[in-house]
N, C-alpha and C positions, 0 to 999 in steps of 0.2 A: 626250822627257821633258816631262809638264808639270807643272808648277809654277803651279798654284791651290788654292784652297780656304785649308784651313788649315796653314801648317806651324808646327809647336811648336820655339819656340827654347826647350832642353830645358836644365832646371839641368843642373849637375855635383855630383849628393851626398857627401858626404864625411862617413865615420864616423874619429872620433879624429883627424881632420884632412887623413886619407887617402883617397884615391878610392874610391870605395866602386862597387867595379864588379858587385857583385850585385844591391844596388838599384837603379843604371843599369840592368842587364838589366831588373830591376822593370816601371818608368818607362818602357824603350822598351814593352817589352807591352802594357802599360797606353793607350799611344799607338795603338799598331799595332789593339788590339780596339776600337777607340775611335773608329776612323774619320778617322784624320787624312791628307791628303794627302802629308806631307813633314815632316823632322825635320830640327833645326839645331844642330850641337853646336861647341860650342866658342865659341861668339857672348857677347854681353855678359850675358844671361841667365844664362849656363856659367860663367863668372867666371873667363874665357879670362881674362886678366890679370893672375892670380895661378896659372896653371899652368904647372909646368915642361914641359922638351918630352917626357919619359919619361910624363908624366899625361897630354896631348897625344895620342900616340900611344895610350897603351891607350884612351882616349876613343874615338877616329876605329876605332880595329880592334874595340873591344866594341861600338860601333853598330851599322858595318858588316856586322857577324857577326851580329846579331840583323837587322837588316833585312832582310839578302839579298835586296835590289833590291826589295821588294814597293812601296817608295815612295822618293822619290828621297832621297839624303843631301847633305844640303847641311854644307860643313862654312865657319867663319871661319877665313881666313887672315890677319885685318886686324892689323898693326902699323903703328909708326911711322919704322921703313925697309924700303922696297922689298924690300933682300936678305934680310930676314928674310920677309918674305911668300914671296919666292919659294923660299925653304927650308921653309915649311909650306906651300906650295902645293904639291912635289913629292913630302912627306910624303902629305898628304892624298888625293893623285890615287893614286899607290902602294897605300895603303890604302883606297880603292875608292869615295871621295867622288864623287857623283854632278856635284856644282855645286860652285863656292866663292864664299863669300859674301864681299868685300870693303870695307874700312871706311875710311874717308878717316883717312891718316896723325894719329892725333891728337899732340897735343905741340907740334910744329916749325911747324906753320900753314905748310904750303905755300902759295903763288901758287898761281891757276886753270890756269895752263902747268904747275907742278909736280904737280897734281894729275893733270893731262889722261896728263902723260908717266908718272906711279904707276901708273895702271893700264893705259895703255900697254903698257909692258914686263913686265906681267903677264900681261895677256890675249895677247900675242905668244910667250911662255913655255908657258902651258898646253895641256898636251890637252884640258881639260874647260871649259866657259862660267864665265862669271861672273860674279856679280849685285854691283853696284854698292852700299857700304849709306850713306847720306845719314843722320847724327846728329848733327848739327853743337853739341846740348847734351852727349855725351859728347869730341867728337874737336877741336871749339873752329872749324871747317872748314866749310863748307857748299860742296857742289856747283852750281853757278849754271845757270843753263839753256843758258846757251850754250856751256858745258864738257859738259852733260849732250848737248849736240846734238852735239857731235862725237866724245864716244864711241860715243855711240849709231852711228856707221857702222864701229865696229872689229866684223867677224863676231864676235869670240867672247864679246864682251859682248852680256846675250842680257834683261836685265833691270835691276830696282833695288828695293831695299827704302829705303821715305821715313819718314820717322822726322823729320823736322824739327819735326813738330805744327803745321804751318802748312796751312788747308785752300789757301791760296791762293795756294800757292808748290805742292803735290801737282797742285791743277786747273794752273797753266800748264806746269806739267811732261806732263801728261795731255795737255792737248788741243795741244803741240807734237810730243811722240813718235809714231815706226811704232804702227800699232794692232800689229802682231803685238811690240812690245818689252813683255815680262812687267813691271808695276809691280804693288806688295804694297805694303800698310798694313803700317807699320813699328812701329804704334801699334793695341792693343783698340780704343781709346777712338772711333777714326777711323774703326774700318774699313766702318760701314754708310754713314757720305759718301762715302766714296771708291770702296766700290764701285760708288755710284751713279753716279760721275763716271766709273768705267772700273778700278779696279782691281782684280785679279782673285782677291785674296784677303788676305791676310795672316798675315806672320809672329806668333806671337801668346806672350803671356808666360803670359796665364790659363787657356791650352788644358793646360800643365802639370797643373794641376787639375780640370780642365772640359774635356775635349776633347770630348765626348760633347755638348755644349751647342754650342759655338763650332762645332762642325764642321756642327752644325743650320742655328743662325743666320746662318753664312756661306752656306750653300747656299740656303737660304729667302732669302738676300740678294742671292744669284747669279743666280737664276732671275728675280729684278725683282719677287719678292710682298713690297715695301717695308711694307706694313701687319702682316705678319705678325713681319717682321723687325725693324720697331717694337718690338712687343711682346717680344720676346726681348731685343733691347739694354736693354731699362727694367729687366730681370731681372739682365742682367749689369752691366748699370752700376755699383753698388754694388762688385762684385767689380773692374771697372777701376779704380773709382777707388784700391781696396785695394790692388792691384798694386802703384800708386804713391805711397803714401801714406810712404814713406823710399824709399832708393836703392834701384832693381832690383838683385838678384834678392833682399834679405832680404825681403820680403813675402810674396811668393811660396812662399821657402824655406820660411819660418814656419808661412803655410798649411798646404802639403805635411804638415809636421812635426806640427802639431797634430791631422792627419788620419793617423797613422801610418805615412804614405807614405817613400817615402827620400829625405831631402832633406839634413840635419844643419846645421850653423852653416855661416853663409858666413867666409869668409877675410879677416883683415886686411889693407886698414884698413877693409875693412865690417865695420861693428858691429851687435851685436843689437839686434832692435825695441826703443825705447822701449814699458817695460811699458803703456800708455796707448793704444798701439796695438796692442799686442799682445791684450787686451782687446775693442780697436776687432775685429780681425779673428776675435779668439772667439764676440763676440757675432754678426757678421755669417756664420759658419758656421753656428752654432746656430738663427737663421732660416732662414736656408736648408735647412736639414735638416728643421726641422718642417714648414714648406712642402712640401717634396720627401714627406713620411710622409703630410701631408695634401691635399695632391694628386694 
């Protein structure tokens, strides 16, 4: 299995509040023609957070079902105890998850030992690998490097997605790990540093929207043509910065939404755009579309 390029941490749309599992079908297609290397469902993007385990499940099985292995499914199993993980880990492997993406317990602020022994007893569980995920502005928690070096020797921890936004805690995690340990830009914003420094792609928010762009950009980034990939980041930068301009994933959602895509309101206690930005990201489609007709 490899795991680079781009993989789309994929909303979870919801029409009347409910999963809306035919736009899901949508969105996977839309991925899959698009060129994406890997899909992530149920991640903070998905607003796994506010899904029960019935939503959960059709989630993981309407992926599945629509991927049929053409590219790996990575699914999140990250809570903030262990036995819950490992109750959606054997969900997810069941239902035909390729990878599981794991999130450092937020809430409880484990010690670096409680951490170490989290995924531990997960990775010692599973049949399938598992990528590490480092957020420490959503989970309160950061992964330190020398908890990251001793996982790094459990076989079936096999990667990590860095998400901290720090370039200089990503480079000493880089130039300490196996070269073959898969690290991902956990972050758009990051990902043309970091692949420069070694990592091998990213999980990405904006690919939702743009897969067809990001999937260029990462690859013109992969092959080392930094000048050309320049030029594409200066393109999407506007759109990262969009991304995050309120809390992941209403931006994004928003996006989707104002492009007719399926995407619907996110879940409380996320709330909708402040109209001001809502605005912000109407205007900045409308260039990009004239752009796009006149170029």
């Amino acid at each position: 299995m490899r795991l680079e390029g781009v993989i789309t941490s994929l909303i979870t749309p919801f029409k009347n509040q409910t999963l809306d599992v035919e736009g899901l079908k949508e969105n996977i297609n839309f991925q899959l023609e698009n060129g994406v290397s890997g899909i992530l469902v149920g991640g903070t993007t998905g607003e796994a957070p506010t899904l029960d385990m019935d939503e959960y499940e059709m989630l993981i099985r309407t992926a599945a079902g629509m991927i049929q292995r053409k590219v790996p499914l990575l699914v999140s199993i990250g809570e903030s105890a262990t036995k819950r993980s490992l109750i959606k880990m054997e969900m997810a492997t069941a239902l035909g998850a390729d990878a599981l993406l794991v999130a450092t317990p937020a809430y409880n602020k484990p010690s670096q030992e409680g951490l170490y022994q989290h995924f531990k007893a997960i990775a010692g569980s599973s049949k399938i690998p598992l990528i590490l995920y480092n957020n420490p502005s959503r989970t309160g928690v950061s992964i330190e490097l020398a908890t990251l070096l001793r996982l790094v020797q459990i076989n079936n921890i096999i990667g990590i997605k860095e998400s901290s936004g720090s370039i200089q805690i990503a480079q000493e995690m880089l130039y300490y790990i196996p070269t073959d340990f898969i690290f991902l830009s956990g972050e758009d914003n990051l990902t043309l540093p970091l692949i420069a420094l070694g990592a091998r792609g990213v999980v990405s928010v904006l690919s939702n929207l743009k897969p067809q762009e990001m999937v260029s950009f990462v690859e013109t980034a992969l092959k080392g043509d930094f000048a050309r990939a320049r030029e594409q980041q200066h393109v999407l930068y506007p759109f990262f910065q969009a991304c995050f301009c309120e809390t992941n994933p209403v931006p994004i959602k928003t996006m989707m939404a104002l492009l007719g895509k399926a995407a619907g309101h996110c879940r409380l206690p996320l709330a909708p755009l402040k109209n001001e930005n809502i605005e912000r990201l109407q205007t900045l489609l409308k260039l990009s579309q004239t752009k796009t007709h006149h170029g």
